[in-house]
N, C-alpha and C positions, 0 to 999 in steps of 0.2 A: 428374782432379786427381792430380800424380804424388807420389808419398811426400814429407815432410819441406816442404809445400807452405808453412808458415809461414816456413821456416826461406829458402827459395827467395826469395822474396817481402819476408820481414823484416817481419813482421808482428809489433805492437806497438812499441815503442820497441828503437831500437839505437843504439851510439855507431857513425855511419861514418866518422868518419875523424878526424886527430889521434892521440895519444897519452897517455900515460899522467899529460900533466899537462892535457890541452886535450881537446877534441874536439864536433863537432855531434853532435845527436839527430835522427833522422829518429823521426815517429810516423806509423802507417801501420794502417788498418779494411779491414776486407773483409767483403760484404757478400754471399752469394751471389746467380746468378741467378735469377728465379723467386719470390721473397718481396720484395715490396717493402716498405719498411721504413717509406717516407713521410718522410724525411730530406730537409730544406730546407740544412741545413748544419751545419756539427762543429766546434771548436773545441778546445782544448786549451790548459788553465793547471794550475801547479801551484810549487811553492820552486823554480824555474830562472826566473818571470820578472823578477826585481829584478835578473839578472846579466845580460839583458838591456832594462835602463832603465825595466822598468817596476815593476809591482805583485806580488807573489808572490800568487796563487790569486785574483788578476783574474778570475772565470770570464767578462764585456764584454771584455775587453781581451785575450783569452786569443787565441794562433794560430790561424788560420783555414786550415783545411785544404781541397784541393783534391779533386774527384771526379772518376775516371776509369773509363770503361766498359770493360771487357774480357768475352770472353767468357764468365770464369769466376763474372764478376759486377761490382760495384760497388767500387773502391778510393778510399779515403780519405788523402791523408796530405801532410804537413808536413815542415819540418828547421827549425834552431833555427841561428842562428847560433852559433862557436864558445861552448864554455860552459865554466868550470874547475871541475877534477877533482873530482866528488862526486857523493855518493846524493844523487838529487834526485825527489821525488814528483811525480804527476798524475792528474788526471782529464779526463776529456772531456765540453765540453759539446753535447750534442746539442738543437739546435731543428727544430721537427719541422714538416711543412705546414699544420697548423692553429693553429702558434706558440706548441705548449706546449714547455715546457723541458726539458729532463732532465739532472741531474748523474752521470755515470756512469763506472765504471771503465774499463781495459784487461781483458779476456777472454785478448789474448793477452800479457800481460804477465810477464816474465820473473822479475818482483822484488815481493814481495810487499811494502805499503805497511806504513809503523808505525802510522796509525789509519783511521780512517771510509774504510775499502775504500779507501783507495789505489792507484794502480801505481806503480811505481816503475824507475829505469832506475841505473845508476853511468854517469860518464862517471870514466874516471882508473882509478887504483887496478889489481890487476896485470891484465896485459893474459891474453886467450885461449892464446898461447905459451907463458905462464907455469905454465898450470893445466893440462897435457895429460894424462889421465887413462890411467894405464896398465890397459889390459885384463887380466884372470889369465893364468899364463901356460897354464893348462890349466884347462880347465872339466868338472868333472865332473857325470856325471849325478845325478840328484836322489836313485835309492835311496842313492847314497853319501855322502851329506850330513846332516849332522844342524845342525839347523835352531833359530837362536837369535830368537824374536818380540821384539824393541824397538821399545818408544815412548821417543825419543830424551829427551824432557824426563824425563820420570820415572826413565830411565837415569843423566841426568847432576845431576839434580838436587842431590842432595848434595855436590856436589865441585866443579861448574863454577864458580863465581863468576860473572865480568862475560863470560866466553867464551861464543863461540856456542856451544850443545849439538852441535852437529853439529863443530865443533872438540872439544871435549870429551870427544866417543865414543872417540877415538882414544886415549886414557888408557887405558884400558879393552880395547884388542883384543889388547893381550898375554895378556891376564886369559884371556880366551875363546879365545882359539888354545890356552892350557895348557890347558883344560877339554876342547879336544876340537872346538870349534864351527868349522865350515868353512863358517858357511852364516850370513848374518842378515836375518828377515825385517822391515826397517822400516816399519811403521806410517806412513802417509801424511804424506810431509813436502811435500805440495802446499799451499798456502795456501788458510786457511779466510777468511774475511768479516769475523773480528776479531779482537782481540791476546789473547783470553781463553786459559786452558789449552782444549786442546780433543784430541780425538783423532784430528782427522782425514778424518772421514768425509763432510764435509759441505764439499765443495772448492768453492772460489769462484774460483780463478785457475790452472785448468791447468797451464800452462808457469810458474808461479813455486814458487820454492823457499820454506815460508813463511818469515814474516820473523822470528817470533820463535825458530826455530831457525837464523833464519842471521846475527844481528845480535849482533856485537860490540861493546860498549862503547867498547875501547880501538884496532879499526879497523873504522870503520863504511862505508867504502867497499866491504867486502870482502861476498858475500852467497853467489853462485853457488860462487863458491871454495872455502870451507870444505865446499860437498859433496861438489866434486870431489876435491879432499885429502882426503876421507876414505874417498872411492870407491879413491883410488890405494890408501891405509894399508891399506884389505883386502885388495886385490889383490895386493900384495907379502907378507899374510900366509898366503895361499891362501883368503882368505876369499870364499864369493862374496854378491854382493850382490843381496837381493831386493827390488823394490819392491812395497807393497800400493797399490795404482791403483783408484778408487773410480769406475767409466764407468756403473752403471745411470742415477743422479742428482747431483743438484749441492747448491751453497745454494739454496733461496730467493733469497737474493739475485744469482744468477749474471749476471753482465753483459751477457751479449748480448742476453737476456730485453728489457733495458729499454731496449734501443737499437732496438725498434722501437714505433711508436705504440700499435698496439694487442700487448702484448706475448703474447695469444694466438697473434700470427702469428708469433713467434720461427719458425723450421725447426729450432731447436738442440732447443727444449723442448715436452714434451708428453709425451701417453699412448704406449707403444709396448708390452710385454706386461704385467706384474708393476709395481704403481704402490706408492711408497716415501712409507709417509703423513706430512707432515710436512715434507716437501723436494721438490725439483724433478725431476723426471724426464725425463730425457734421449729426446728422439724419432727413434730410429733406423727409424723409415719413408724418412728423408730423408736420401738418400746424404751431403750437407751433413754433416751429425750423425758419421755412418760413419766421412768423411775426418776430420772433426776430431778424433773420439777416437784414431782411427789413427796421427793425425798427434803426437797428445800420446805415445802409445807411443813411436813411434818417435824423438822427440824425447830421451828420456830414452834407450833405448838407444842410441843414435849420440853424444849426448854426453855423457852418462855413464859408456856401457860396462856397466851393469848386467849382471846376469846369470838377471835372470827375474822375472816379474809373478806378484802373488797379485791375481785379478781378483775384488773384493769384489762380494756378492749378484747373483751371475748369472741367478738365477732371474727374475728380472725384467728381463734382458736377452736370454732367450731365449726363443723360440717355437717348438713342435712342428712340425717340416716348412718352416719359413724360414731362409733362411743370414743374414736382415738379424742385426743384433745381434751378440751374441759369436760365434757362429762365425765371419760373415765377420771381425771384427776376428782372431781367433786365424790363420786362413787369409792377411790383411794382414799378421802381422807375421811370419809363415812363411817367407811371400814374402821379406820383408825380409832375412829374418835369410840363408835358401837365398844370396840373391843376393851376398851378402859372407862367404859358405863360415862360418858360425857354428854349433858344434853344441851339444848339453846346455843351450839358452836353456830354464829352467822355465817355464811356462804353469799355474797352478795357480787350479781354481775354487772359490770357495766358493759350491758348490752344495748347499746343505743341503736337499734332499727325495731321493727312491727313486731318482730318474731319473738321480742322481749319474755314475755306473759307463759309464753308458749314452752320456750327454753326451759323459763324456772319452773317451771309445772312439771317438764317433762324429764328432769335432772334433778340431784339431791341441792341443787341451790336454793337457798330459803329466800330469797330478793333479788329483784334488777332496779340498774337507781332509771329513777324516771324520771327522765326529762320535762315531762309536758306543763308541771305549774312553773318549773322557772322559765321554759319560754314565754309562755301566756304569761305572766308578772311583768319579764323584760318590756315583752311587746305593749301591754296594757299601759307600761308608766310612759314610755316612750310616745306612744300613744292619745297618751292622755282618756284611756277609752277599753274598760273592757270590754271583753272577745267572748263572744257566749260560749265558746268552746272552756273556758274555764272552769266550768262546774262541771263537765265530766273531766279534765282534767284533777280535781278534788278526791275524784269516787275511782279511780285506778285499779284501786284492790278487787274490781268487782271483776277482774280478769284470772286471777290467780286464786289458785287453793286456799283452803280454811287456814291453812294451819301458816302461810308463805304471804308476806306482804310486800308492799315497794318502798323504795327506800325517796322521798320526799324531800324537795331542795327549793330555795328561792335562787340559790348560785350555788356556786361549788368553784375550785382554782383555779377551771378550766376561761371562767368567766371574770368580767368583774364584779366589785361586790354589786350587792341591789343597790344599797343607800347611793352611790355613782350614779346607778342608773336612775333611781328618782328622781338627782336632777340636772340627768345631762342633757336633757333638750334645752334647758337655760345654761348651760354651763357653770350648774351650782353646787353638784353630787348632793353631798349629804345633808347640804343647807334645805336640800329638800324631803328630808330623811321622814317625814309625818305622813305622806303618800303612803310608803311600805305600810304602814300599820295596817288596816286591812287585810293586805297579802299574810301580815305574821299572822295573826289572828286567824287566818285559813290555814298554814300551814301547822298551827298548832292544836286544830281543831278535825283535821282531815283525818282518815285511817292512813295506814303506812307508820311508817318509822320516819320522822323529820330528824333531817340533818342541817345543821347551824356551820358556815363557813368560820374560822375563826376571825373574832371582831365584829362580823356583820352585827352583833347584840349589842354592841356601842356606839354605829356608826363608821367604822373603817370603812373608807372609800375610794381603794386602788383601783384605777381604770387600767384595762389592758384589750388592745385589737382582737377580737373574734377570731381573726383568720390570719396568724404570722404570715402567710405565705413559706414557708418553709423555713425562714429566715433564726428562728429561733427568739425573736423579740419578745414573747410574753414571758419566756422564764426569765424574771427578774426579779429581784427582791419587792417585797411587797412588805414590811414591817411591820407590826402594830403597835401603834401609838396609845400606850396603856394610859396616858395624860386624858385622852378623850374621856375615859370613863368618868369622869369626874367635871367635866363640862354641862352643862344644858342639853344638848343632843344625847351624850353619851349618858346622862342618868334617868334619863328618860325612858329612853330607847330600853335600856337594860332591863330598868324597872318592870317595861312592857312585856320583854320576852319572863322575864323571871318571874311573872304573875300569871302568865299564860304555859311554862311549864308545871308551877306549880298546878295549875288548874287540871291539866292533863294528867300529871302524875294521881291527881287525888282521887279523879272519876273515872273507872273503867271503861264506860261508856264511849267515851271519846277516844279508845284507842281502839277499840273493838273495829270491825271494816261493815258496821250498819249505817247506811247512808240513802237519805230521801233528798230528792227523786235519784232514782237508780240510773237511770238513763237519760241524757242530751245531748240531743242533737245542736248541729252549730245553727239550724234554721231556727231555731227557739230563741229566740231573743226579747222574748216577755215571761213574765210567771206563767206557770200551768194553770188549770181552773181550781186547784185548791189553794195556789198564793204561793208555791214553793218553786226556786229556780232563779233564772237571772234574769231582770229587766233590763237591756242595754243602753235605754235611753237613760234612764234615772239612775241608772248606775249602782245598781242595787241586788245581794244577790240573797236569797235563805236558802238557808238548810236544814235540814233535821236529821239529829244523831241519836244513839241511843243502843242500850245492851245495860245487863244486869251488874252488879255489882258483888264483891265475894262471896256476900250472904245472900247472893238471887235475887236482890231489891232492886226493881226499876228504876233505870236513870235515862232520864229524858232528855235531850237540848234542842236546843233553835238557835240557830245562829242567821243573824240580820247581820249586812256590814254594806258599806258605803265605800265606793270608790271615785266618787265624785267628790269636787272641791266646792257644796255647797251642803247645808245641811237638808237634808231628804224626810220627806214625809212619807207615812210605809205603814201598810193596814196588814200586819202580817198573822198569818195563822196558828194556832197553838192544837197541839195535840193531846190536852185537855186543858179545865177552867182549871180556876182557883191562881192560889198565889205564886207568883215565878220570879227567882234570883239571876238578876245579869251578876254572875260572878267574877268578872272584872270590875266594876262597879259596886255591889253591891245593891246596886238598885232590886226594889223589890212591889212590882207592879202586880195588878190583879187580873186577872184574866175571865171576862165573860165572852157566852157565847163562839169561842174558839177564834177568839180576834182579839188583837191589841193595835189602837192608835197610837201613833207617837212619833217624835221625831229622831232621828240618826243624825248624829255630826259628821261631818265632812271629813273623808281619810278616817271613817272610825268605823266602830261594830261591835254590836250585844255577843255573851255568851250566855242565852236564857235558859235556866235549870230546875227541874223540878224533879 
């Protein structure tokens, strides 16, 4: 089955021919060879039959579709005669050999429905010429990026009105270009099973964009569009765009599941390593399965243009010593990407066990996000008290290839923000938001690729339970309160992170993965004998960074920072004399003998540069 096999094919609904005020629908099933389904015949109703004379959601009365044998397996499909210009829903009715019923969606549906699992298609409205996605014009690698996490409703929420959210973002990417952000990673805008807030995770309609981020009030024809326009908006601001892709499992209610009799027999669904309790698990035993998630990849890079995947819970799509699963998917879109001369595309896993380091080294994935500075942060504020294990938690990259870094978090959605946690031992969140600084100041000085949750750069301080218990309680809206940025906390806080990207952005040295001392252990809990490392009592940590700069010129840094709430005296080491710029500050001290006295503020830290 060759790449882009839906798109070949036209599978699901498509307007073919007409224009932007007319047009036919063809609807089209694919069934692989090898599984039989038990399919007596297929049908298809839904709001397009009253514009041709009959009943809208007829499911008796609905199109009867045709089956044709191919090789590659069973095809199903129909066209509609001319129909005028609109979003118009569907389902399929399937009658099975034993004459049971079944109402069921499109699997490969491009349009996600407004209620009870829908598909949906536009006929009209602006055509594919219209919406051509410009690619960046330079795509950089991933250490050089720093990395903005959006859930697009929660982003837009205060400010959009009747706009799609995904029109709405675009407000907003001046904002983030000024902050420094070249990078945003979106939170799954594939369509879930129903119109509720939801986060994502639980995708029911692959190839559709969901509906409640793409549905306009005031032009509700438009759907696919507003992603594309928003894919171009980043592009032209050097932004690049990430998608988070959910391939272990699906819904529960995933469509193709029910489009066979006994829907054990699905080939899409099943056990294949790591089972996700609670949702459907995708059976990549069955090359079937392989090409389809492949095919959804590549759908979205070809017409999209993205600029890289965050592949959610791979643990469960991998197996020690088989290439079924994420590897070969990563290897598929290799391929892909080699064959149309594309470089810097991210691959990023969230592989949260040991084996992390191991995976991406040994797979075309370029990053695993790594957990260990937002635990050690969590723990540390909570605390009151860093954990010496912190400073190898900084140096991570020293696990993985030259060319492959990790992907670096204080929080991410899964958690609450930091600023909460600075001060939830008082029950004050973000009144205690000056603790963090240290933490940012590490994470925007560490090797890896840093990822910024959105809001945590002003202070947003949603708390949510670690551990739902199954129950579903953390997926809830979470808002941002764009008022903050303009408070005492929020222009503070901003200013911080926006002075510490720029810093990163300016010096190659700090993104590079050169890090002193290379190695600590957690029994280390004072400086080494040359003054670099963590003190745990005085709460005190250095480091020294460094790599060359475009023209080959050495850049140097030291970083001192303070985790303690009093200000710290610190005899720290320099890697040579003469004069050195904390480039936060500007401060600009002299350095003999390869030592500096002085003092550190409290929740604070130098970026010393020579």
């Amino acid at each position: 089955m060759e790449p882009l096999f839906h798109i070949k094919e036209r599978l699901g609904a498509w307007q073919i021919d007409g224009d932007d005020q007319k047009g036919k629908i063809q609807f089209k099933l694919f069934f692989p060879s090898g599984f039989d389904p038990q399919i007596q015949a297929i049908r298809v109703a839904g709001d397009f039959q009253s514009a041709l004379g009959g009943t809208d959601w007829d499911f008796t009365g609905g199109l009867e579709m045709t089956q044709t044998i191919q090789a590659e397996g069973a095809f199903w499909t129909v066209a509609t005669q001319p129909l005028p210009a609109r979003y118009y829903e569907y389902k399929y009715v399937v009658t099975f050999s034993n004459g049971e019923i079944r109402i069921v969606s499109d699997p490969y549906a491009r349009y996600g429905g407004s209620d009870h699992q829908n598909a949906a298609i536009v006929v009209g409205g602006s055509q594919p010429g219209q919406n051509v996605v410009k690619p960046l014009a330079s795509r950089k690698h991933l250490r050089d990026l720093v990395i903005y996490e959006m859930h697009v409703d929660d982003f837009t929420d205060e400010y959009r009105g009747e706009r799609a959210p995904l029109d709405a973002v675009k407000d907003k990417l001046d904002y983030l270009t000024l902050l420094g952000i070249n990078a945003i990673l979106f939170m799954p805008w594939t369509a879930w099973k129903n119109r509720d807030f939801d986060w994502g995770y639980e995708p029911y309609q692959y190839f559709a964009v969901e509906y409640r981020y793409a549905n306009d009030l005031n032009h509700p024809s438009e759907k696919i569009s507003w992603l594309k326009q928003l894919v171009t908006a980043c592009h032209q601001r050097g932004i690049h765009v990430i998608f988070d892709g959910v391939f272990n499992h699906a819904s529960l209610d995933f469509p193709y599941k029910f489009m066979y009799l006994n829907p054990d027999d699905c080939p899409y669904t099943g056990t294949f390593a790591g089972e996700f309790s609670g949702l459907q698990d995708l059976n990549f035993n069955n090359e079937c399965t392989q090409n389809f998630i492949r095919d959804v990849c590549l759908y979205w890079i070809d017409t999209f243009k993205i600029d890289g995947i965050r592949f959610d819970n791979t643990t469960n799509y991998h197996r020690d010593g088989d290439a079924k699963g994420i590897p070969q998917l990563l290897q598929d879109i290799q391929s892909f990407l080699d064959l149309r001369g594309e470089t810097n595309f991210s691959m990023t896993l969230e592989h949260l066990d040991i084996s992390a380091a191991q995976i991406t080294n040994n797979t075309k994935a370029t990053s695993y996000w790594d957990n260990a500075l937002y635990q050690y942060c969590f723990n540390s504020l909570w605390e009151e008290k860093i954990d010496s294990r912190f400073m190898s938690a900084l140096n991570n990259n020293r696990y993985l290839n030259a060319d492959k870094v990790t992907t670096q978090y204080l929080g991410n959605h899964d958690h609450s923000h930091v600023n909460w946690q600075a001060g939830a031992r008082d029950n004050l969140g973000a009144f205690r938001w000056y603790k963090t600084q240290p933490y940012v100041i590490a994470l925007l000085t560490c090797p890896g690729a840093p990822m910024i949750q959105n809001g945590q750069e002003f202070g947003e301080d949603h708390w949510i339970p670690e551990n739902d218990h199954s129950t579903g309680r953390r997926v809830l809206p979470r808002p941002l309160h764009w008022k903050f940025l303009r408070d005492d906390i929020g222009k503070t806080l901003s200013g911080l992170y926006k002075r510490l990207i720029d810093i990163r952005m300016q010096f190659s040295a700090l993104r590079s993965s050169n890090f002193y001392p290379g190695e600590w252990e957690e029994w280390q809990k004072r400086f080494n004998p040359e003054g670099f490392g963590i003190d745990t009592e005085k709460q005190i940590a250095i480091y020294h960074r460094w790599g060359n700069d475009a023209d080959g010129k050495l850049q140097r840094f030291i970083i001192v920072l303070n985790f303690s709430a009093t200000e710290q005296d610190v005899n720290v080491p320099f890697s040579a004399n003469g004069e050195w710029e904390d480039v936060i500050s500007g401060w600009r001290p002299y350095v003999q003998n390869h030592r500096l006295n002085f003092q550190v503020g409290a929740h604070w830290g130098h970026v010393f540069f020579q």
